[in-house]
Structures are given as structure tokens and as C-alpha cells.
N, C-alpha and C positions, 0 to 999 in steps of 0.2 A: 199226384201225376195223372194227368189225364190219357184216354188209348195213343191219343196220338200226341202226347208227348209233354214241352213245356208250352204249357196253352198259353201263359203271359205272353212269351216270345213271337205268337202266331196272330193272339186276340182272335179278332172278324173278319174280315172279308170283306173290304171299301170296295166300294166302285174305282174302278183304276184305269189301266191301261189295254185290259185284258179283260173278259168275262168271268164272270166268278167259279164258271167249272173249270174253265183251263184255269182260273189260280189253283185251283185244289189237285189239279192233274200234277201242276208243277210242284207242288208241293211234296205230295205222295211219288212223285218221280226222285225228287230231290233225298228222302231217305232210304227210296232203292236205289239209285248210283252209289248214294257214300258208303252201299254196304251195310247201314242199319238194320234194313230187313233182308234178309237172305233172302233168297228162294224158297219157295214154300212159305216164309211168313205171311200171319193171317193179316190180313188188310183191318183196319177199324168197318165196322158196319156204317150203313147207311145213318143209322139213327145216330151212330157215334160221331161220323163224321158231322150231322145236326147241330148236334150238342156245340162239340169243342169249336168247329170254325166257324160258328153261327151264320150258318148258309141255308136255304131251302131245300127240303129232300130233294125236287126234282133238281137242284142243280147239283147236292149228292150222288142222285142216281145218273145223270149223265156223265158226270166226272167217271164213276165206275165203269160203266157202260162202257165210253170209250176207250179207257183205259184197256179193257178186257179186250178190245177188238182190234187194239192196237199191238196186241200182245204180249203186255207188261204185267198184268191180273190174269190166272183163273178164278174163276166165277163154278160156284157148286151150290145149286137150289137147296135150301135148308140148313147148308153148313157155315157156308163162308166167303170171302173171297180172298186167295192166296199171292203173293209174288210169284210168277212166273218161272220156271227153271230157265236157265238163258239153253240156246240151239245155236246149231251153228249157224252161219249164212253162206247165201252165193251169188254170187254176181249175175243170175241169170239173169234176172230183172232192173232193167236201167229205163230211163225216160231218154226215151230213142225220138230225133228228128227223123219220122221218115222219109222224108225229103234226103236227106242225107244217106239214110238206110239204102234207095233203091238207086242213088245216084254211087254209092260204095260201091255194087253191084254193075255197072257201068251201065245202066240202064236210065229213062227219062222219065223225069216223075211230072205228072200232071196233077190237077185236082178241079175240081167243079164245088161249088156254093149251091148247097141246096137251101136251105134258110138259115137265116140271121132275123134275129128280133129280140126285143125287149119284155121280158112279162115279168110274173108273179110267182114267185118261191113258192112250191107246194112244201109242204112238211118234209120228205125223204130228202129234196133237193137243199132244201134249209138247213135242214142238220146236216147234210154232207159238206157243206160253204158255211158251216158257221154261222147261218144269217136266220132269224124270224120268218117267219112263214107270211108268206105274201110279200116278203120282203122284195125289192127288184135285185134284175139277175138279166145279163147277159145269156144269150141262147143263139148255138149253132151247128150244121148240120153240114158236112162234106164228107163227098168222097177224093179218097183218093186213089190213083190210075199208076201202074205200073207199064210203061212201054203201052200206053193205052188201056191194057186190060184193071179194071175196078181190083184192088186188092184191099179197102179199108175205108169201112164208116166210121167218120168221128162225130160224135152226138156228146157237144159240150157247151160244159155251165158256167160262167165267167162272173165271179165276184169283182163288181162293178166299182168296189173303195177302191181296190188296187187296181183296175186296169178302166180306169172310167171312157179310155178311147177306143175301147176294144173295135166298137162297131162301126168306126173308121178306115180301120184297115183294110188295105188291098192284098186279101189272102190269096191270091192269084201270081204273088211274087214272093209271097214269105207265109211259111205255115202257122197256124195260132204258135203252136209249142216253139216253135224258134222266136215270135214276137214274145211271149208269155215269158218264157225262160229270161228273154233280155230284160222287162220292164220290171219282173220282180223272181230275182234267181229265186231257183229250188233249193233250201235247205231241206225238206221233208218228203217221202213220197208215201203214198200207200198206193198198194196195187194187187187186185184180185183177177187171179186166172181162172173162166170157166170155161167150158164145152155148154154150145147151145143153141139152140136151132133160129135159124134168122125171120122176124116176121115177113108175110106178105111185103110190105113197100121195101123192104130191107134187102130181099132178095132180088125186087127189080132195080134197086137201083148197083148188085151187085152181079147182076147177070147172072143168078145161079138157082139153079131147082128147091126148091121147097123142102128136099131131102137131103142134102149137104147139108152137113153137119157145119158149124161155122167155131173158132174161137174167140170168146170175147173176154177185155182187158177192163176190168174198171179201175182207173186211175184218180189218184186227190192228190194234191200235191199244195205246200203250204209255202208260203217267204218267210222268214222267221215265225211268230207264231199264228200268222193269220192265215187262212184258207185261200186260195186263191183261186182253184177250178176242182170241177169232179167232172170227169169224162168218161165215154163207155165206148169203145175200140171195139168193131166186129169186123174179123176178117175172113174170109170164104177157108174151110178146111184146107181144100188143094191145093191153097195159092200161097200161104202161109204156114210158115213154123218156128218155135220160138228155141229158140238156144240162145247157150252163152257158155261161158269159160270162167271158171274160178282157180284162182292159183294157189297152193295151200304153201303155207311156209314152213321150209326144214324148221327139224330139228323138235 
């Protein structure tokens, strides 16, 4: 019996429908839902995973890699990497239309296009989309205006397999996220909250001092299992804050 399991059952890793890390994501996902590996169990190594599902290390290490940041693995230099203990969650974070958000508010939402264009996947933007490096990519830049005043930069990456008209649309009557959401729903999201200071163009186009702290949102969101955007939401400290509501159930 090999680490990871009954190797007949698994063999290789064909070229398929999927890339060959997310097969090994779903794989290693597939015997932490059933419960095979608990929490805290050791994951197989890099090398192991080599071996059994005759895959290349770098798509080993990526399969890890993501896994770990997705929050399914810890990852410990020299030791190992473990299943994850589950935590609880909370609703705070949802993929909010803010079109929607600032009209809840009874207030009028605007937005201005600052660039739209087509280029070349750098490496960070490629593995955030799933795509090769140099790969093409949708690229776009707006703000958006609360009652007129700027309250949100969105600097977004549009994986061009699934939304190949992106750069068609008239964002002037319908936001990406409400167009994106329709042409291919979110079953996935990931989303990183930080504190951070806005650059030079950032500020002017948010009307705000160079020392105002600002919040920024990076968001991935996927259609089943392919990538669909990665965006980075900066909104002026003053003008923004983020809450939400979790209900816990009796009993």
C-alpha cells in the first residue's frame, strides 16, 4: 500500500478536463471530507505525492501550496504538512454588489472607467486565474462614487475562457460583479482583508491624503472549478467599514 493509498485505483494523472494540480487538490480534498484523514493528519510529501500519482514535483508543490492557502493544509518547514483543524466561520465576508450595497443605503451609486485593456499574465496574475504566464487576460480599473463622493477602486483580472466579452460591456449600467456573477455564478470565493496605505494615483483618483489609511479586499472567485477573476478593492478608511451578521444555531 502506497502513502496515499490504493495506487491501482488512482494510477497517473491523464491530461483531462482539469489541470493536473487541481486533480491532485481534489483528490487529497476527496479523503479529507470522507474523514479519512482527520485533522492533523500528515499529508503524503512532495516526493511521495511524485512517486504514487506520477505527476511533476512542481505540480506537487503547487497542489500543496494551494491547498495550504486555501486553508485545508498546514504546512511546517522540515516536518510535514498536516490536515487542517476545521474553525468555525462567519458570514462577514460575502461578494457584495456594490451597486446594490450603496443603493440599500438609499443613496446613488455612480462609477467612472478608468482603463480597460487586454495584455499579458505576469506570473502572480497567472497563478491567481489559473492561467500560464503571458497568458492573455482581461484588465480593468474603476472607481466607484457614493452620492458622488469615490468610495472604491476596483483593479480587476478577467479570465478571458469564461467571459470572453468582457470588454464589451457597458459598465456604466451594470457593474463587472453583477455582469461576472450572471455569465458564470460563484460557487468559490476567496478573500483577503488588509489595512494599507493607498499609492500616489490611488489616492488621486480617491480624493484622499496620502495618510489615510485605506482598507483593501483581495478577491478570487471561481465557476465550478475554474478561475474566473482576481480583484483588489481599496476603499478610503473614512468612507468604509466592513461588517456583517452570523447567526449561530441553538441547541
Amino acid at each position: 500500500m502506497t502513502a496515499l493509498g490504493r495506487k491501482n485505483e488512482m494510477a497517473t494523472f491523464e491530461d483531462g478536463p482539469v489541470p493536473r494540480y487541481e486533480a491532485v487538490k481534489q483528490y487529497i480534498r476527496s479523503h479529507i471530507d470522507s474523514g479519512e484523514w482527520p485533522a492533523n493528519h500528515r499529508i503524503p510529501s512532495e516526493n511521495e505525492i511524485v512517486v504514487d500519482l506520477g505527476v511533476s514535483r512542481m505540480t506537487a508543490n503547487r497542489a500543496l501550496r494551494e491547498l495550504a492557502s486555501e486553508g485545508a493544509i498546514t504546512r511546517v518547514q522540515g516536518v510535514g504538512s498536516f490536515v487542517a483543524a476545521r474553525k468555525g466561520s462567519t458570514a462577514l465576508l460575502e461578494v457584495r454588489n456594490i451597486a446594490d450595497e450603496i443603493r440599500g443605503r438609499g443613496h446613488t451609486h455612480t462609477s467612472h472607467l478608468v482603463e480597460m485593456q487586454e495584455e499579458a499574465a505576469g506570473t502572480e496574475i497567472g497563478d491567481a486565474l489559473g492561467l500560464a504566464t503571458g497568458a492573455r487576460i482581461f484588465h480593468s480599473v474603476m472607481v466607484h462614487l457614493e452620492n458622488g463622493l469615490p468610495i472604491q477602486i476596483e483593479d480587476r483580472y478577467v479570465n478571458p475562457v469564461v467571459c470572453p466579452r468582457y470588454m464589451e460591456q457597458d459598465f456604466s449600467a451594470m457593474t463587472p460583479t453583477a455582469y461576472l456573477t450572471m455569465v458564470a455564478p460563484i460557487t468559490r470565493t476567496e478573500q483577503i482583508v488588509e489595512a494599507v496605505s493607498a499609492k500616489l494615483w490611488e489616492c488621486k483618483l480617491l480624493g484622499i491624503d496620502r495618510t489615510e489609511p485605506c482598507l483593501m479586499i483581495r478577491r478570487r472567485t471561481w465557476s465550478d472549478t475554474t478561475n474566473v477573476t482576481t480583484a483588489r478593492l481599496l476603499y478610503p478608511g473614512t468612507r468604509y467599514r466592513l461588517e456583517g451578521v452570523s447567526q449561530l444555531a441553538n441547541g
